[in-house]
N, CA, C and O atoms as a MOPAC input file, in Angstrom:
PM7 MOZYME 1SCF
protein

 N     24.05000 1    -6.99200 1   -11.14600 1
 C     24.34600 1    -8.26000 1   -11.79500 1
 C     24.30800 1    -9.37100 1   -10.73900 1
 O     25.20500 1    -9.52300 1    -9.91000 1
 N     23.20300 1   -10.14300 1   -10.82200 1
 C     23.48900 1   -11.30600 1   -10.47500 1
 C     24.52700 1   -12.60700 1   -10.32000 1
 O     24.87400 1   -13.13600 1   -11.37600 1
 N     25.03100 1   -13.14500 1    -9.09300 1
 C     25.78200 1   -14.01600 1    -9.49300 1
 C     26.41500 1   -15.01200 1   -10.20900 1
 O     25.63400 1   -14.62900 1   -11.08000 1
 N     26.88600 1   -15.67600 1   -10.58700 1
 C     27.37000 1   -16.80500 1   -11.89800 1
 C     26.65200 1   -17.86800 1   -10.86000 1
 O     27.00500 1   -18.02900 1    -9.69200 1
 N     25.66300 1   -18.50200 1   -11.46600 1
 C     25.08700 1   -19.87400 1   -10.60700 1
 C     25.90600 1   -21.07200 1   -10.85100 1
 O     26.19700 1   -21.92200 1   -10.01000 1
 N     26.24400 1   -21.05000 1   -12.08300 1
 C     27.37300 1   -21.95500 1   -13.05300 1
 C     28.60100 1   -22.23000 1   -11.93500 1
 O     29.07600 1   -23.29200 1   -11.53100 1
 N     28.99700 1   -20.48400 1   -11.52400 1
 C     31.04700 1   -20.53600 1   -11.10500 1
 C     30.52700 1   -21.53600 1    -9.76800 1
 O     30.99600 1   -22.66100 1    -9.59600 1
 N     29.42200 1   -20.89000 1    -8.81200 1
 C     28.69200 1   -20.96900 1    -8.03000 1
 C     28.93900 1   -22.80000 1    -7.44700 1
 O     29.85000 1   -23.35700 1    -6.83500 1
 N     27.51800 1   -23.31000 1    -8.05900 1
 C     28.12800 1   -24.93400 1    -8.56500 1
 C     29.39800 1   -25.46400 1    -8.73800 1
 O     29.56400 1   -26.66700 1    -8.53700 1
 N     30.40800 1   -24.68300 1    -9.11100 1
 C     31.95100 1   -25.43100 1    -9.73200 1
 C     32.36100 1   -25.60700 1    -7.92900 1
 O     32.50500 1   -26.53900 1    -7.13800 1
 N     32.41900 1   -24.36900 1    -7.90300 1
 C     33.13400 1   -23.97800 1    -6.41600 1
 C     32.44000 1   -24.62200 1    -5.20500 1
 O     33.01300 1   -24.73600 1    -4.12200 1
 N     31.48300 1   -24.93900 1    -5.37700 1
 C     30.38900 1   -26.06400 1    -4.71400 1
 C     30.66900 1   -27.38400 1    -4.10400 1
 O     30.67900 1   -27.78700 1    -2.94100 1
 N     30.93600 1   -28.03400 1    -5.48000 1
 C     32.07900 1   -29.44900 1    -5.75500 1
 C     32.73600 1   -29.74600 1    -5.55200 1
 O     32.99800 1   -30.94600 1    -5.47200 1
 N     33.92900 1   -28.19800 1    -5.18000 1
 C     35.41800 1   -28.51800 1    -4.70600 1
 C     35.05900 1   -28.46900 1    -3.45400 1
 O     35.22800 1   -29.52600 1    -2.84600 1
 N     34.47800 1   -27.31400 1    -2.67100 1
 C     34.20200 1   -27.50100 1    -1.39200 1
 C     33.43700 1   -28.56800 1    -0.67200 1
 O     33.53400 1   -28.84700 1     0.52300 1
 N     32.93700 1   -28.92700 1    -1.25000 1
 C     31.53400 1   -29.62000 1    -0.83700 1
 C     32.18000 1   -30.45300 1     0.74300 1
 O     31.64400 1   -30.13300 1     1.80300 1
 N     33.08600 1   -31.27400 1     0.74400 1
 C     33.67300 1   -32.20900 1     1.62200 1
 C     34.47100 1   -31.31600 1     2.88100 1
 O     35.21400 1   -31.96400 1     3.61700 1
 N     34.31800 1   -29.86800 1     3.11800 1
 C     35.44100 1   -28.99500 1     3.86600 1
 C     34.74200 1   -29.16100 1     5.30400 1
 O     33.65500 1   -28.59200 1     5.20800 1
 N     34.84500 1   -29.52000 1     6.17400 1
 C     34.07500 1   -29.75800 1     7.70700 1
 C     33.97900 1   -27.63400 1     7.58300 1
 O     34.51200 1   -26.72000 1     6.95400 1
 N     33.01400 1   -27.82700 1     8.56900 1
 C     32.61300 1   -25.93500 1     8.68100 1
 C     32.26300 1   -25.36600 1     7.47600 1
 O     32.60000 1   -24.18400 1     7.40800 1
 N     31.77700 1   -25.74200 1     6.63000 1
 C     31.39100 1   -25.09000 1     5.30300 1
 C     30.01100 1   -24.68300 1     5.64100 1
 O     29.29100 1   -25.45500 1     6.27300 1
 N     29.58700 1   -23.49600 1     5.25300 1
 C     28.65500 1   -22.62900 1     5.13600 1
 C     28.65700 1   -22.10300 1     3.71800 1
 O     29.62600 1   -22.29900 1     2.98400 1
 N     27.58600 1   -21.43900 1     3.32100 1
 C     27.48500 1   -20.72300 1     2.23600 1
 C     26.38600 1   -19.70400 1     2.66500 1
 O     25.35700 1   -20.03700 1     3.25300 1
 N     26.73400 1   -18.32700 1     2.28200 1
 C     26.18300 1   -16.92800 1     2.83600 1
 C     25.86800 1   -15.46000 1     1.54400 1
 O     26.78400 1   -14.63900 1     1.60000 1
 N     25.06600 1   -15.19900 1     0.78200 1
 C     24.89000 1   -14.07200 1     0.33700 1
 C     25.62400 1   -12.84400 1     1.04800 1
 O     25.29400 1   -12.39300 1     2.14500 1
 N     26.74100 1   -12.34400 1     0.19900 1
 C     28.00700 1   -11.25900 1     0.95500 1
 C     28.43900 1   -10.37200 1    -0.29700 1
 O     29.11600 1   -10.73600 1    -1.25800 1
 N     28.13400 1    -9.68700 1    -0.16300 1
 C     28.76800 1    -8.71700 1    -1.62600 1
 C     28.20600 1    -8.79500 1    -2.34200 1
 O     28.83400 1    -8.65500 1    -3.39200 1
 N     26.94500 1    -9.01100 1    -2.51500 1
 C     26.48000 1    -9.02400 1    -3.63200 1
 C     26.35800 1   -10.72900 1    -4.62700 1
 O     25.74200 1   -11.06400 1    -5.63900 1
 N     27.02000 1   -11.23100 1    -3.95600 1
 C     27.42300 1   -12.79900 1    -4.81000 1
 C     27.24600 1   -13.67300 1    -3.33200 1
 O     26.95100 1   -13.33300 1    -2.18700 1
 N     27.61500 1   -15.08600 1    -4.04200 1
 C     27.23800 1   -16.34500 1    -3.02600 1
 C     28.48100 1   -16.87100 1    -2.23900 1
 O     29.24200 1   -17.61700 1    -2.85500 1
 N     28.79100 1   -16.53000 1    -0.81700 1
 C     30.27200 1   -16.47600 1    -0.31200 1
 C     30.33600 1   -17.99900 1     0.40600 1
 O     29.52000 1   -18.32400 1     1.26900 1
 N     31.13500 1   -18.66300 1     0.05800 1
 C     31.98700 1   -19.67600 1     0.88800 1
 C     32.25500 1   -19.31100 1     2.40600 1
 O     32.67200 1   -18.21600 1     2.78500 1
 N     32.01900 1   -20.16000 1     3.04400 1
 C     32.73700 1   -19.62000 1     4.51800 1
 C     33.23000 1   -20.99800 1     5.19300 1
 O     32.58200 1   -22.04500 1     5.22900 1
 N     34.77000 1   -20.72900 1     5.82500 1
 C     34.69400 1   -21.88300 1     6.78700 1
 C     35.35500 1   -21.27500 1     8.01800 1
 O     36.20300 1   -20.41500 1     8.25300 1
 N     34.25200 1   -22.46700 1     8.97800 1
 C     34.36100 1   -21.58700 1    10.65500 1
 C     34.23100 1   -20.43700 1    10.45100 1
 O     35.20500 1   -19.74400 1    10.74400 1
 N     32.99900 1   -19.73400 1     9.87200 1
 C     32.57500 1   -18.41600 1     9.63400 1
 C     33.58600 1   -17.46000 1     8.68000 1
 O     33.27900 1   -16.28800 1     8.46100 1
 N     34.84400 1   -18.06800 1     8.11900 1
 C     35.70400 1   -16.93200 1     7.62100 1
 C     35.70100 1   -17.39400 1     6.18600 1
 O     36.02900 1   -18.45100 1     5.64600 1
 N     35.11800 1   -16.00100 1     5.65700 1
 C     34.86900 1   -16.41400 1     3.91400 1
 C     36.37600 1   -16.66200 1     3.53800 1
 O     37.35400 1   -16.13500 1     4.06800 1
 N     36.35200 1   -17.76200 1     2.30200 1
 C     37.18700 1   -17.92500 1     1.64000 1
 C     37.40500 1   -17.51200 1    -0.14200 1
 O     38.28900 1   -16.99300 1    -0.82400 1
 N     35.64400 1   -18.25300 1    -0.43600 1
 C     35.73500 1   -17.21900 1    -1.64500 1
 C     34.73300 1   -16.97400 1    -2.22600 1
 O     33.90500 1   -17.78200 1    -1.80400 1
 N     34.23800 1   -16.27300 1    -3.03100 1
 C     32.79200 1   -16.17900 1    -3.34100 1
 C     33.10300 1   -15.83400 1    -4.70300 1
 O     34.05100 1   -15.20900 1    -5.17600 1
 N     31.76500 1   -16.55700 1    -5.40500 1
 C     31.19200 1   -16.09700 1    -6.57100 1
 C     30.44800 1   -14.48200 1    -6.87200 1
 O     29.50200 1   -13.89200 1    -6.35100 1
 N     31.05400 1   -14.26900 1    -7.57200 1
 C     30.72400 1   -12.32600 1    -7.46400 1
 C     29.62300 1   -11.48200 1    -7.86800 1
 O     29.41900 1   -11.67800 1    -9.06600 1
 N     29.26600 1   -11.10100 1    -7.65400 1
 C     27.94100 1   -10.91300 1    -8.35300 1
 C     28.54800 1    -9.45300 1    -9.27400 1
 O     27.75800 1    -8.97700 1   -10.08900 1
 N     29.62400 1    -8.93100 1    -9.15500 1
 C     30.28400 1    -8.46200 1   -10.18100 1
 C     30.95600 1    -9.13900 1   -11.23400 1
 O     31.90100 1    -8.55300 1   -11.76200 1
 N     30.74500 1    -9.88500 1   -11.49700 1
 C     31.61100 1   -11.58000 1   -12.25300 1
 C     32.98300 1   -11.96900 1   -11.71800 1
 O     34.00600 1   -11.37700 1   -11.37200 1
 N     32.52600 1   -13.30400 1   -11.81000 1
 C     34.50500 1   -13.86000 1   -11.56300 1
 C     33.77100 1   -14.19900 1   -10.17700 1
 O     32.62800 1   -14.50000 1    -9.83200 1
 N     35.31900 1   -13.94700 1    -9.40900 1
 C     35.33800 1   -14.37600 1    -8.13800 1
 C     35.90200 1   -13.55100 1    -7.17200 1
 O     36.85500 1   -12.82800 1    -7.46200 1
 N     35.53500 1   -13.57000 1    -6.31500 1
 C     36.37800 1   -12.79100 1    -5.06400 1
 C     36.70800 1   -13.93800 1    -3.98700 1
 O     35.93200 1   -14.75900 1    -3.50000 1
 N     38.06600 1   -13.76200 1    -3.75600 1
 C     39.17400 1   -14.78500 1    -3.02500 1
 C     39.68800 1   -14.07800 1    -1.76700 1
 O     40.22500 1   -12.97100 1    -1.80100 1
 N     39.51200 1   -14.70600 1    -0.79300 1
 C     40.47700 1   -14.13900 1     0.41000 1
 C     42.06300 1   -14.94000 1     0.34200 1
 O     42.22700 1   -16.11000 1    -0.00600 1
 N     42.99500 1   -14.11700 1     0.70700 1
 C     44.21700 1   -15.24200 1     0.96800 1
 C     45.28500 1   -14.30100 1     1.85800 1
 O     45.04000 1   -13.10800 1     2.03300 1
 N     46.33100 1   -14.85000 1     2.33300 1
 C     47.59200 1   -14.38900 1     2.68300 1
 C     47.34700 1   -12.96200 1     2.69700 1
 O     46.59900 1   -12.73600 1     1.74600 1
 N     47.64900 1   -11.75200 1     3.39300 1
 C     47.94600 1   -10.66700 1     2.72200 1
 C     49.46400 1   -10.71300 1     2.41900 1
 O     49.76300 1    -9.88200 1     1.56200 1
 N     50.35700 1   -11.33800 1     2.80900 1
 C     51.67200 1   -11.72700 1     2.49200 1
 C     51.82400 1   -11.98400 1     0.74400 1
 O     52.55400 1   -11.45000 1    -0.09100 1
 N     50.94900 1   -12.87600 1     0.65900 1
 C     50.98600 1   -13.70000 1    -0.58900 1
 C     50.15200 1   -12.81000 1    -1.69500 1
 O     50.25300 1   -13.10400 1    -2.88600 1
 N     49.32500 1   -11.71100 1    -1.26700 1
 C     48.88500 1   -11.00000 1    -2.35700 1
 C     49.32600 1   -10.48000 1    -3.37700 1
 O     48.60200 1   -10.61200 1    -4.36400 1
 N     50.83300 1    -9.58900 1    -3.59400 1
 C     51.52300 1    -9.44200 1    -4.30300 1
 C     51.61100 1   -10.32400 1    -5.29900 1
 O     50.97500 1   -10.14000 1    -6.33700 1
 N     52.29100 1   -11.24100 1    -5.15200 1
 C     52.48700 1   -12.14800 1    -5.80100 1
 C     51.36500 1   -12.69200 1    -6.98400 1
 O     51.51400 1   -12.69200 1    -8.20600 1
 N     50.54500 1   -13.01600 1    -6.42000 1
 C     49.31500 1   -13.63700 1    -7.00300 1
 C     48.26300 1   -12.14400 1    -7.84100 1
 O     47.59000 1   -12.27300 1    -8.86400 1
 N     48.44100 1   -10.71500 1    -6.94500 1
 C     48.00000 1    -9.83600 1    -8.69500 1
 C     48.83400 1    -9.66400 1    -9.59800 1
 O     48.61500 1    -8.78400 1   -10.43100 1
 N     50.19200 1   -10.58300 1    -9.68700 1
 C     51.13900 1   -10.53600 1   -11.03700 1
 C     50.11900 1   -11.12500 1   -11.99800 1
 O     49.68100 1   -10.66700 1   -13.05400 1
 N     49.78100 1   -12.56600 1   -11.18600 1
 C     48.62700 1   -12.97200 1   -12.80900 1
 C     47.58500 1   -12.57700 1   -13.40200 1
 O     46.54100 1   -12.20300 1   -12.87000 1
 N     47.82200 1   -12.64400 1   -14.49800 1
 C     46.69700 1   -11.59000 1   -15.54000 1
 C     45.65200 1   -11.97600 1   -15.43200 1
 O     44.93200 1   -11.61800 1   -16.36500 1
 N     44.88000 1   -12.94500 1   -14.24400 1
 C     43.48000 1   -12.97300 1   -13.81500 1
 C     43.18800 1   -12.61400 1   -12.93000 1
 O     41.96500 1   -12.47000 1   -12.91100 1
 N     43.88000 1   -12.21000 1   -11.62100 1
 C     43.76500 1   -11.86800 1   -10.69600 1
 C     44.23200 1    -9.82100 1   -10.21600 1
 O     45.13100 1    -9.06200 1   -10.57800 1
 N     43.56200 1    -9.74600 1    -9.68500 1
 C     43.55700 1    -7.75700 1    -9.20800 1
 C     43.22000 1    -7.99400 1    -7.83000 1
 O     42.61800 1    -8.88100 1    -7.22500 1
 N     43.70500 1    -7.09600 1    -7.57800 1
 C     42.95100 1    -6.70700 1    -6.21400 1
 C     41.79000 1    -5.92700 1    -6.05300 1
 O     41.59600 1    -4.84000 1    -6.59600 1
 N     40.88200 1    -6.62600 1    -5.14800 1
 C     39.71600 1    -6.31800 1    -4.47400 1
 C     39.67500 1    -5.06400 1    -4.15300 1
 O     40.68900 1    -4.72000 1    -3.54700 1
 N     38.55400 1    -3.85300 1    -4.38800 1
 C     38.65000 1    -2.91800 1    -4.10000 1
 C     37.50900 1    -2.51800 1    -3.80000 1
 O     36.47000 1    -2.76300 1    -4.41300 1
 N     37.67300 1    -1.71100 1    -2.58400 1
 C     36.00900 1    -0.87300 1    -2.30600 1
 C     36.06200 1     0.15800 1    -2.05900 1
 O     37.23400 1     0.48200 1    -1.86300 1
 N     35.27600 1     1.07600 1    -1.92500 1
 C     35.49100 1     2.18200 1    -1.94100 1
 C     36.68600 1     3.10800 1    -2.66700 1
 O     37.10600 1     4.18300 1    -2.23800 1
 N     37.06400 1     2.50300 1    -3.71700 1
 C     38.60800 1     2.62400 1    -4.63700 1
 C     39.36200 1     2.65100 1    -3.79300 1
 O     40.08100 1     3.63700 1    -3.62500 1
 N     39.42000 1     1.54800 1    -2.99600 1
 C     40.41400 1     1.35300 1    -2.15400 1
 C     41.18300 1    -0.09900 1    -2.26000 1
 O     40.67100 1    -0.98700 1    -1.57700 1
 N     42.13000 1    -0.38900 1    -2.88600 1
 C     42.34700 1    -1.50700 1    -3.26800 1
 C     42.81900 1    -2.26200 1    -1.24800 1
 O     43.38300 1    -1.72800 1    -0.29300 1
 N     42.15500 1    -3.77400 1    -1.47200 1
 C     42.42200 1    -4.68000 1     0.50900 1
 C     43.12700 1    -5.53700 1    -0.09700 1
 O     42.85200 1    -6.40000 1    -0.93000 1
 N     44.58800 1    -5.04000 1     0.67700 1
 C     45.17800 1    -6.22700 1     1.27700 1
 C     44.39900 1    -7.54400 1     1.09200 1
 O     43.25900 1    -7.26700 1     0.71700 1
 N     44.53800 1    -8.54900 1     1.18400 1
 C     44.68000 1    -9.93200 1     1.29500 1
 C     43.14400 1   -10.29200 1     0.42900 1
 O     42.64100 1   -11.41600 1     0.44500 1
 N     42.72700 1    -9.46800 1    -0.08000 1
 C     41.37900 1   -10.11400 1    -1.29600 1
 C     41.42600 1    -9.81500 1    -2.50700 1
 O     41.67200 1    -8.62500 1    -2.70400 1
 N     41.27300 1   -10.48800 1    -3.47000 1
 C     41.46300 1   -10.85300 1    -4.73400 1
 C     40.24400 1   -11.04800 1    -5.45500 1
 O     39.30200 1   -11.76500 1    -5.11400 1
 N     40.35700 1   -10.28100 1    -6.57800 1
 C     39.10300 1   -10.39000 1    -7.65400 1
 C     39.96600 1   -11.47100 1    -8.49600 1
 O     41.16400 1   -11.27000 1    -8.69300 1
 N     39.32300 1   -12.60100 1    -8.97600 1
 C     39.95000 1   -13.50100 1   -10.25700 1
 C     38.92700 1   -13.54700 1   -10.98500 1
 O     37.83000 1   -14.02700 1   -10.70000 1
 N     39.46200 1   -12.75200 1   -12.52000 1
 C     38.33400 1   -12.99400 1   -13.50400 1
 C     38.21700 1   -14.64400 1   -14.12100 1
 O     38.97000 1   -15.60000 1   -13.93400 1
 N     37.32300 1   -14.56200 1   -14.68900 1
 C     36.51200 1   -15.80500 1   -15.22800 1
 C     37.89800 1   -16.21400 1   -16.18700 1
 O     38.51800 1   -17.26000 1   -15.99500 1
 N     38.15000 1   -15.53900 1   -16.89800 1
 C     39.29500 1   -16.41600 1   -17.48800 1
 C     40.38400 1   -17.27500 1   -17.16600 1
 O     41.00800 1   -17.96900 1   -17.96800 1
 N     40.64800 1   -17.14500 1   -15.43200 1
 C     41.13900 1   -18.08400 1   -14.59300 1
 C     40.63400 1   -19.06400 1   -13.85000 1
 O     41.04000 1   -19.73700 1   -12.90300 1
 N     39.73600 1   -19.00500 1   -14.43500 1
 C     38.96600 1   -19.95800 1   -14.07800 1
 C     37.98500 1   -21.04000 1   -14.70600 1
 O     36.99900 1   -21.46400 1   -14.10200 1
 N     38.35400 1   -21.43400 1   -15.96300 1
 C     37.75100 1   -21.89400 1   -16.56500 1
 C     37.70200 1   -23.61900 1   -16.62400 1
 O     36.75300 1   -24.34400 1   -16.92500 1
 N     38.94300 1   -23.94000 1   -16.26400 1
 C     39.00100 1   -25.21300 1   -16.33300 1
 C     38.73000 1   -25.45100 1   -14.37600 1
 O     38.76300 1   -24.48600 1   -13.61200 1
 N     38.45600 1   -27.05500 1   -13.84900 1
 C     38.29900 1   -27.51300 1   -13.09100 1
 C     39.71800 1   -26.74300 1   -12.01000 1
 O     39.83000 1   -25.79700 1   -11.23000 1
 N     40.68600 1   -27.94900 1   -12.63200 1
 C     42.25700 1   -27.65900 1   -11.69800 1
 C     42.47200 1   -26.22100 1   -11.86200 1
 O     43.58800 1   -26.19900 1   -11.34300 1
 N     42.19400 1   -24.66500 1   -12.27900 1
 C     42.42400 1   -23.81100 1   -12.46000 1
 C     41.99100 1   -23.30000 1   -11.14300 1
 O     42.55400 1   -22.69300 1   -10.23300 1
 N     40.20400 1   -23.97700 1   -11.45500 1
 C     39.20300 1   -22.73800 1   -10.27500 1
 C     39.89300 1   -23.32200 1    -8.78700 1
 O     40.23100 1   -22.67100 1    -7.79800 1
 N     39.96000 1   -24.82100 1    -9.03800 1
 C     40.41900 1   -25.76600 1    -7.32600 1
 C     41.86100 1   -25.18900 1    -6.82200 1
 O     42.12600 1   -25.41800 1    -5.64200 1
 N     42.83300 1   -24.45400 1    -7.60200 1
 C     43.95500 1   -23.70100 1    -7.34100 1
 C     43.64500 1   -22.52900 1    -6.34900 1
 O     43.93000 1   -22.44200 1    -5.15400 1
 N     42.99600 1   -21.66600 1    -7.15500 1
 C     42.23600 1   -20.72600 1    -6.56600 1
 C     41.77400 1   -20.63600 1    -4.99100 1
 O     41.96000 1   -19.86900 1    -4.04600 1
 N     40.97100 1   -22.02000 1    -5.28400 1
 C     39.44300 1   -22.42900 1    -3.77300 1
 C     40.37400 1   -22.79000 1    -3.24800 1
 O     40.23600 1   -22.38600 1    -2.09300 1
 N     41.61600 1   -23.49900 1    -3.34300 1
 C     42.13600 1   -24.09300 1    -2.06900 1
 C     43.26500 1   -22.84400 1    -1.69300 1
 O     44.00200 1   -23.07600 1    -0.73400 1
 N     43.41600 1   -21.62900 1    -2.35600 1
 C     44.27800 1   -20.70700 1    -1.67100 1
 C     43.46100 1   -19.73500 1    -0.57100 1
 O     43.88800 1   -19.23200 1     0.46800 1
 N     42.08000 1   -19.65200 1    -1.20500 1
 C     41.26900 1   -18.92900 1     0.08600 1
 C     40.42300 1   -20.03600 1     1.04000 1
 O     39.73600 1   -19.66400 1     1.99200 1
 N     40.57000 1   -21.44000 1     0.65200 1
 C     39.99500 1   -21.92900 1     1.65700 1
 C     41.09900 1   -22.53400 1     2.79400 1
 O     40.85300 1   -22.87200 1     3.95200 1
 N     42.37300 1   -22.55900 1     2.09500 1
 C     43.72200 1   -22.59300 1     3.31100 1
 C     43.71300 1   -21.77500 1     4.13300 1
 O     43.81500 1   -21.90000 1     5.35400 1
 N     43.55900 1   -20.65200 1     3.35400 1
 C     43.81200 1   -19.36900 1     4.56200 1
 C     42.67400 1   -19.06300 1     5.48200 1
 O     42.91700 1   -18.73500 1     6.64400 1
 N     41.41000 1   -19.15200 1     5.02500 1
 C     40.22100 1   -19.22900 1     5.90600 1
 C     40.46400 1   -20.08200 1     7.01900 1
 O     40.38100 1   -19.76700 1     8.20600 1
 N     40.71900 1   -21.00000 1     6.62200 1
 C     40.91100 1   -22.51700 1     7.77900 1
 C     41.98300 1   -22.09300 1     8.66200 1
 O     42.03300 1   -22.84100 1     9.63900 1
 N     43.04100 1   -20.98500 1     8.69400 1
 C     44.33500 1   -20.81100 1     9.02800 1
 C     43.93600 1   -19.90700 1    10.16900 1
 O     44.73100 1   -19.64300 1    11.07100 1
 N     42.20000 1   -19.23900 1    10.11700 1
 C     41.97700 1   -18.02900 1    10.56800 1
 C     41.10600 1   -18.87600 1    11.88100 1
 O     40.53500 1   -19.96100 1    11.77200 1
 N     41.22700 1   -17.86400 1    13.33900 1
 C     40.53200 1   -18.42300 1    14.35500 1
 C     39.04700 1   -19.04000 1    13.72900 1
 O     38.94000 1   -19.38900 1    12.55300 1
 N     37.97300 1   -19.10600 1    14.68600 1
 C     37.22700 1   -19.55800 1    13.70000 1
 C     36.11000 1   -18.67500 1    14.40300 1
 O     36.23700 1   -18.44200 1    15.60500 1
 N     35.27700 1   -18.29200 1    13.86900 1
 C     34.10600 1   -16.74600 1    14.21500 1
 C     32.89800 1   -17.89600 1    14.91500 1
 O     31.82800 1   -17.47500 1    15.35500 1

């Protein structure tokens, strides 16, 4: 499955103004990066995949859009799948982008 070109664009808009912004094919989908450290990408499994806090992860798979990231059925610490249903409105997805693009920015820089 190809990426959402649509979520793609949204997440585009919010970032667009972030100094160090890159954008990189990573997983399969179209990844955000700042100072090389992804923040969040459009999935090419749908939705989104979010980096943030591993502190703050808990918290944030309470909401019924968000799970944790898993590979190898291995659910990671500090990355987050958010389905499309959290994301539908503007201020929803920019909630989101600015929790993995805080924490990206928080990270040395690659």
């Amino acid at each position: 499955m190809a990426y959402d070109e649509e979520l793609a664009d949204r997440i585009r808009e919010i970032v667009r103004d972030e100094p160090g912004l890159t954008e990189k094919r990573m997983f399969g989908g179209l990844a955000f990066l700042v100072n090389g450290n992804m923040a969040v990408s459009a999935s090419g499994q749908g939705g989104m995949l979010l980096r943030v806090d591993p502190a703050d992860g808990p918290a944030l798979v309470e909401r019924p859009e968000a799970s944790w990231f898993e590979m190898r059925g291995r659910p990671m610490n500090g990355w987050l799948r958010v389905e499309t249903s959290g994301l539908d409105t503007m201020p929803r997805l920019a909630s989101w982008v600015s929790l993995g693009v805080g924490y990206a920015r928080s990270l040395p820089a690659k």
